[in-house]
N, C-alpha and C positions, 0 to 999 in steps of 0.2 A: 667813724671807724669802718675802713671797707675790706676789713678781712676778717676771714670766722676767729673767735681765741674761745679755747677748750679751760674751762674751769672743772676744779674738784672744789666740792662744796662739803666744810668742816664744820659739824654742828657745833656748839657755844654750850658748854655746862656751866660757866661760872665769868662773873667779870673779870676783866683782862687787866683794870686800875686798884679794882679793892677787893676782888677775891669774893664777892658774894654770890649765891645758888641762881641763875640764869634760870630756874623756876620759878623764882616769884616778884621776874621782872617784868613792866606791861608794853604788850606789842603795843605801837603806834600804828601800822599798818604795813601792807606792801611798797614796793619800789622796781619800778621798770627797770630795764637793762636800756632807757632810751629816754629824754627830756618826756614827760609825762602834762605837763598843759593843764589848762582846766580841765578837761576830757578822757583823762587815763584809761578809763573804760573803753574807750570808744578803741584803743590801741590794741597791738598784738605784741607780745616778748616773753621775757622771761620774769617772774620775778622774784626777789626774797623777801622774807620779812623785817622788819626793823623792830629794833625794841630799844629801852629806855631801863637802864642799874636803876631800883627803888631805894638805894641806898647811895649811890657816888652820882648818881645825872648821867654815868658814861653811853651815847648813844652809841646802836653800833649794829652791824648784820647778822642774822643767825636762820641759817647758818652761813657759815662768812665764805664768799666766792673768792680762791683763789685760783689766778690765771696759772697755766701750767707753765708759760715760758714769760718773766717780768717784760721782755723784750715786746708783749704783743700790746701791753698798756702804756711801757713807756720810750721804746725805743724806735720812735718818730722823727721825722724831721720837730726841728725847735718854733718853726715858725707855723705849725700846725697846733701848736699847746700856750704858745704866748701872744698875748698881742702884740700888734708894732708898738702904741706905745710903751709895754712894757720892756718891747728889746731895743728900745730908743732912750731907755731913761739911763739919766745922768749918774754913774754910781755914785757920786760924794753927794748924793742925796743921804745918803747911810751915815756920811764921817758924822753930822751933830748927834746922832743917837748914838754911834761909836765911842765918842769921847764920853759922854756920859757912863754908858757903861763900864766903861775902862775905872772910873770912880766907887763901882762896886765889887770891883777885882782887888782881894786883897792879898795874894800870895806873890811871892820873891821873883825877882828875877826878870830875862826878856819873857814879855808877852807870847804864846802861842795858841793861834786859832782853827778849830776843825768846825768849818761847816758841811755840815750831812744833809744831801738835797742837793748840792751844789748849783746845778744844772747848768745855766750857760755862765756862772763864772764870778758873775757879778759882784757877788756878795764877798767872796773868795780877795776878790780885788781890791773892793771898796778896805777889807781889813787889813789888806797887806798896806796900802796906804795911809792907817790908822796906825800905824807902827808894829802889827802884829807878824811873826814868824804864821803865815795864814794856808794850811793846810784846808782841801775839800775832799768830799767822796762825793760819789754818786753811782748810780746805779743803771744809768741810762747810756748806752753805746754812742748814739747820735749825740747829747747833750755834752758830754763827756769830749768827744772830737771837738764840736763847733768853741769848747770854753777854752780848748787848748791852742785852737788855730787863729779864734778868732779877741781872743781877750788875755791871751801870752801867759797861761798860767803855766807855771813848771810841769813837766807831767811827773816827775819825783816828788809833786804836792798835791797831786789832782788823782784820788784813788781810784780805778773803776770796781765799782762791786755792792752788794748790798750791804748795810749797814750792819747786819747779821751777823755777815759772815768775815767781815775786815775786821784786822785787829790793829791796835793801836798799845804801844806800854800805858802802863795805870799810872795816876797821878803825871799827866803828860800834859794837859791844856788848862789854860787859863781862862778858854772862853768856847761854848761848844754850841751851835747855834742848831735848832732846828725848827726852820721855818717853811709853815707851809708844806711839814715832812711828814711829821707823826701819826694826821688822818689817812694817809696811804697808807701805812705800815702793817703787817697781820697781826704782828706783838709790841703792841705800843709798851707798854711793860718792859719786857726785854730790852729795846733800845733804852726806854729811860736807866737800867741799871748798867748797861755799856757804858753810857755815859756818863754816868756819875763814876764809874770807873777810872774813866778814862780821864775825868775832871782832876787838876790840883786842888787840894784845902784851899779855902778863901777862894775860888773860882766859879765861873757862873757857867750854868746851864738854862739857855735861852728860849722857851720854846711858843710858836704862834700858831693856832690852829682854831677850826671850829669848833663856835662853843654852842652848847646843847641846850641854851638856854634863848633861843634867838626868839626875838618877837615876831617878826616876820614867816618866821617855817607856823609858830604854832598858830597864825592864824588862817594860811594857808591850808594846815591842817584842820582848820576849825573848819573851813570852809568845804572842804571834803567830807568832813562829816555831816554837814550840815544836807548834803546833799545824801547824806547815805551810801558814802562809797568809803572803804577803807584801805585808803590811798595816804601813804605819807609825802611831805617833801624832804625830808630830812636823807642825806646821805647819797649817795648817785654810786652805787658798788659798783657797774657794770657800765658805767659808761662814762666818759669826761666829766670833772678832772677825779674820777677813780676814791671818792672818799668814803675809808672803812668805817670811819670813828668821829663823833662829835663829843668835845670835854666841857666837864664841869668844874667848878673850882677843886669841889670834892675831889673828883676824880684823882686829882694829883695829891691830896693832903690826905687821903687814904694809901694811893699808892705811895708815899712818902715813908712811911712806916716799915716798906718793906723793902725800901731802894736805898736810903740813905740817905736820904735827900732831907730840908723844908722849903718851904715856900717862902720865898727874901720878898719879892713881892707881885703882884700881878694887878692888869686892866684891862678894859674889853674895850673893841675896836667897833666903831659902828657902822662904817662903810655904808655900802648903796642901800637903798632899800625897793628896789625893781618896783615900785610901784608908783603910779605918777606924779611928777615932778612937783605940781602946786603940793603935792602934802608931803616933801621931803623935811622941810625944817622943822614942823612940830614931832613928826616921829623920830628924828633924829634925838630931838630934843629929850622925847620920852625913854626913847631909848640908853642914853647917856645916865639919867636920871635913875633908870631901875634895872641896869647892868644886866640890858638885856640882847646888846650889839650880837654882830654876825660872828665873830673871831674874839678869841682872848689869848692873851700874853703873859704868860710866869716866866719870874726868874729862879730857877731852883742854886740851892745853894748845898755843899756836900758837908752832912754831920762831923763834926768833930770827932 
């Protein structure tokens, strides 16, 4: 990032997924406004604290930075936030896990999809080519142009705005996706109840994020402590890619209670694990084993 952005920073009195007192939750530690290394000490920034719901898992900043204008975190050029091979990948990578989910959708009528996140489009596409009426928003100026110019999405289906603040009729979609959305967000909460809004009966709300139970941060984190420094790696508020929130299963089967929602089902993603190659298969392995991947996956489903 090579320009200054101005945050207001909003203390945290309660969690944001199940409502409990933000006083008798346990700091993990600090977190730079900059990749922190072995050596976080050794660095200059800013930092906030992080903490840990003793009740949901929900990770999260307190007090939580927000940028004064969304535009200084997300509205960049695309090819500054994705990799090439991410903006090279094939969408009908998406249709086999398309069609399956179509199999947990069980309300009447043509199919309709809102992915929230949008960003360059992809997703957007990959659904309209799964049969779906496939609406997107987004919230980023730059991402917003390149998914309209460059991947032909209607712009009477391509919203710009934040998720907040668009509105949508209730009981309007069949499939509401947010990927890779949620941990940005300031009111994870809030969006979950939009959307369940904005869900039909029998329709799925889709959501992938990181989860707060990863093997890898806490031993990262061990190793920080080990050293005597109270340094977390969990969460990056203030710098790329911008995340407020890490979830737990909890998280969501507490907030459920209060959104409308249950849990149809969920599983955790185990991806890289940044640490060298000869010992990626056994941690992998372990990891699979005690559901403790980088990311997790719910399908929420809307109460009867």
């Amino acid at each position: 990032m090579d320009h200054p952005i101005t945050y207001t920073f909003h203390p945290i009195e309660k969690c944001n997924m199940c409502g409990s007192s933000a006083a008798h939750h346990k700091v993990l530690g600090k977190r730079l406004n900059a990749s922190q290394g072995r050596h976080p000490a050794r660095k200059s920034g800013i930092t906030t604290t992080i903490m840990r719901c003793t009740r949901c898992g929900l990770i999260f900043s307190n007090p939580l930075p927000i940028p004064e204008n969304i535009q200084d975190h997300y509205g960049i050029p695309p090819e500054s936030y994705w990799t090439e091979e991410y903006r090279q990948r094939d969408k009908s990578v998406y249709l086999p896990g398309l069609e399956k989910l179509k199999q947990e959708i069980t309300s009447d009528g043509p199919l309709r999809s809102l992915d929230i996140g949008a960003g360059l489009g992809r997703f957007v596409k990959a659904c309209a080519e799964a049969g779906f009426e496939a609406w997107g928003c987004e919230a980023s100026e730059p991402f917003h142009q390149r998914a309209i110019e460059k991947m032909q999405i209607p712009k009477d289906k391509l919203i710009l705005g934040k998720v907040e603040d668009v509105e949508f009729p209730e009981n309007y979609f069949d499939y509401i996706s947010l990927k890779a959305v949620l941990e940005h967000l300031t009111d994870p909460s809030l969006v979950l109840a939009r959307s369940i809004k904005w869900l039909k009966p029998g329709g799925v709300v889709m959501v992938a994020g990181p989860s707060s139970n990863w093997m890898i941060s806490k031993w990262f984190d061990r190793y920080y402590s080990l050293r005597g420094l109270d340094y977390t790696t969990h969460l990056s508020p203030m710098h790329t890619p911008f995340h407020l929130y890490e979830f737990g299963l909890k998280s969501f089967e507490y907030n459920a209670k209060e959104s409308g929602y249950y849990v149809h089902h969920y599983h955790y993603d185990v991806c890289e694990t940044f640490l060298p190659l000869r010992f990626n298969g056994l941690l992998k392995w372990i990891m699979r084993k005690n559901n403790s991947g980088m990311d997790i996956t719910v399908l929420l489903k809307k109460n009867a």
